[in-house]
N, C-alpha and C positions, 0 to 999 in steps of 0.2 A: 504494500500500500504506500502511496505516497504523499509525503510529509507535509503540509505546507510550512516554508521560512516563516514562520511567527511565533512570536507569545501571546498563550491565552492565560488569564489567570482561573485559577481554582480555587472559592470557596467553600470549604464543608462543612456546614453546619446541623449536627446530629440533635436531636429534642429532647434526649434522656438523660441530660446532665442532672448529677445527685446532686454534688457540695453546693451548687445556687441554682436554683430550679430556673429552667428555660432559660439558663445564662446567656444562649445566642441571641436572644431577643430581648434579652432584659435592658431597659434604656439608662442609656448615660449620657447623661447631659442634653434629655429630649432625645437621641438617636436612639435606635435598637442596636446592640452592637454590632450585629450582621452590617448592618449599613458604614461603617466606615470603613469596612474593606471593599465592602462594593463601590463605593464613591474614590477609593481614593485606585482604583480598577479601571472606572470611568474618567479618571482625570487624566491619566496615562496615558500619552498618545503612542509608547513602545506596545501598548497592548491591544491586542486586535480583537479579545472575544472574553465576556465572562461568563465561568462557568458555574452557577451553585448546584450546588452537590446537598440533598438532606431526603431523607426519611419522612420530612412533615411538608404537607402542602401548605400550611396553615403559614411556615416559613417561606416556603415560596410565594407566597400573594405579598408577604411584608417586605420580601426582597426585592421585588421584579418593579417594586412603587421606585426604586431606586434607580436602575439603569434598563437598559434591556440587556435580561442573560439567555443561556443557556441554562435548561434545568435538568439535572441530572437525577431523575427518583433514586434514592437506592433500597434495598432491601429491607427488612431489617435483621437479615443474617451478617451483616455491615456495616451496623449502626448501634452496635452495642458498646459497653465498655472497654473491650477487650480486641475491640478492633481496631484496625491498623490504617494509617496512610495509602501504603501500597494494593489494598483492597479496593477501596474508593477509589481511585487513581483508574484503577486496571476493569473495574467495573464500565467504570463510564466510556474507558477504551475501546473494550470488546462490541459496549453496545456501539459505540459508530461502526465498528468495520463490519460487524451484521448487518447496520442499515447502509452501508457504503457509503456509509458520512466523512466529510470535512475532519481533518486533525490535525496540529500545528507540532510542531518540532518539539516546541516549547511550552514547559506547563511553569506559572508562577505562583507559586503555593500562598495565599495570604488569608494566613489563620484567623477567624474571628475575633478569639482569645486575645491574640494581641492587637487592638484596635488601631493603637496611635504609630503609624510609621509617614513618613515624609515623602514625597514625590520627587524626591534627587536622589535618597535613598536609592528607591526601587528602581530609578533608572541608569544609575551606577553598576547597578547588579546584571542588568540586564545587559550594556552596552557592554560591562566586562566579557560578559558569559558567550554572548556574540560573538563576540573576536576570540575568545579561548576555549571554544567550546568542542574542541578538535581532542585537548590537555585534558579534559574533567568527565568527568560520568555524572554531576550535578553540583549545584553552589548550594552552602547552609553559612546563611545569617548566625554570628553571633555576638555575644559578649565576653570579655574580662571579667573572671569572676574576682571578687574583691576580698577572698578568701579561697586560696590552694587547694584543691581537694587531694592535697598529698595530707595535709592535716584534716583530713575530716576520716573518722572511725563506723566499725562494725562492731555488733557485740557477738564474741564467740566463746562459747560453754562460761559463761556472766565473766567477762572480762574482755575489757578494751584491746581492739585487735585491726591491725591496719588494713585499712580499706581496697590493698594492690594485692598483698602479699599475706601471710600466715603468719605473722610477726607480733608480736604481744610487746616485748622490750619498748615503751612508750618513749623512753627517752630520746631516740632516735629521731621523734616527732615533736619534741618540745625547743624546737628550734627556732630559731628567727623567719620568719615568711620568708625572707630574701633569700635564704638558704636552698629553698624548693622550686622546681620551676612553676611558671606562670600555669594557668588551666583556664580554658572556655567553658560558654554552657550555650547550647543554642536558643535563640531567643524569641525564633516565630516570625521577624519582623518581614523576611520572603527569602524564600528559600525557591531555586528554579530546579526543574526535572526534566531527563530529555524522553519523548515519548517513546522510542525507540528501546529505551533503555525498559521502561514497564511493560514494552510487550514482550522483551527479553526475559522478564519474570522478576525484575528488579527495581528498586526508586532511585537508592542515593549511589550503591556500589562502593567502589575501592579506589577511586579516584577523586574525594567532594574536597573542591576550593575553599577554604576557609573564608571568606566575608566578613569585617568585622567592622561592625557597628556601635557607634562610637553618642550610642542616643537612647531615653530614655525607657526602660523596657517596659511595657505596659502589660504583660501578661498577665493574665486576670484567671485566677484558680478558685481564689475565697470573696469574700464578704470584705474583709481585708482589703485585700488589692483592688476589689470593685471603687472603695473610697479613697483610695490611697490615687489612683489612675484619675479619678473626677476630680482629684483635689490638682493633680496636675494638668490637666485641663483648663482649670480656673484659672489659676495662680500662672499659668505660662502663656494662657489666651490661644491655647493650640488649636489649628485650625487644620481641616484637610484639605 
């Protein structure tokens, strides 16, 4: 099948979040959160198609008020807890090449979760990924963690036990930070995937570009961060 040269982005927003009930649609700052990935999707002029991706039609009618997308149903043997990226991904894949639909090269993952990402951002990522896209099997966004996870622990048979290795000796760990090297964590803010690559049977592979972004991460898991993200909002007058 052949590819079209573009990026579409991919929103999935599943309906069965526990820790904040209907968190895709729960509104921050007057928006539902689905809506700031779709808007800042439609500002994008590197993106040629959006795609949401959900289990609930109820989120489709509150998404589609936003731009015009693509709607992806998925199952809900794929919209569980326990389900993965690479499912929804390759779902919505299969379904075009059954109907002998349209597919772009380029898939740009922008999570709902993390709502607040910048439009130089995402087209940083994109014009890199373009030109290097020969190098990588896919690009992950992310951060400088501001504590090592060489110093962060497991507990094994009740005693502190290092998080790499089988190692208990603590002292080893009670070192200065600068001592350890630096550690990432990915942050959601867009992550790109090559299509090619999921019909292969895979998302990120053994080649993913490092991205790192240098901005504030809004990922939103609790009750917590839902305030903690609005309050940055406020206070920084952030706009999509």
């Amino acid at each position: 099948m052949k590819l079209k040269n573009e990026f579409w982005a991919f929103i999935p927003a599943r309906s069965g979040s526990k820790a904040i009930l209907n968190k895709n649609i729960k509104k921050l700052n007057k928006l539902p959160l689905i809506a700031y990935s779709i808007l800042a999707a439609k500002k994008n002029k590197n993106i040629k198609n959006i795609v949401f991706s959900s289990d609930s039609l109820d989120y489709y009618k509150i998404a589609k008020k936003y731009a015009p997308i693509i709607f992806h149903r998925r199952s809900k043997r794929i919209s569980g807890d326990n389900s993965v990226d690479f499912e929804v991904f390759k779902d919505f894949i299969d379904s075009r090449i059954r109907n002998n639909e349209t597919l772009p090269k380029y898939f740009v993952h922008l999570r709902p979760t993390t709502p607040l990402r910048k439009n130089i951002i995402i087209n940083k990522a994109i014009n890199f990924f373009e030109k290097n896209s020969h190098n990588y099997s896919a690009l992950r966004s992310i951060n400088k963690m501001s504590s090592t996870s060489y110093k962060t622990f497991r507990i094994k048979n009740k005693k502190l036990c290092s998080i790499l290795k089988k190692n208990f000796n603590m002292d080893e760990y009670n070192k200065p930070r600068s001592n350890f090297e630096v550690t990432y964590e990915a942050n959601g803010i867009v992550d790109i995937y090559k299509s090619e690559n999921i019909i292969n049977g895979f998302l990120l592979g053994k080649k993913v570009v490092p991205f790192e972004v240098n901005f504030f991460n809004s990922d939103i898991d609790t009750y917590e961060d839902f305030e903690t993200v609005k309050q940055f909002i406020k206070t920084k007058k952030f706009k999509i």
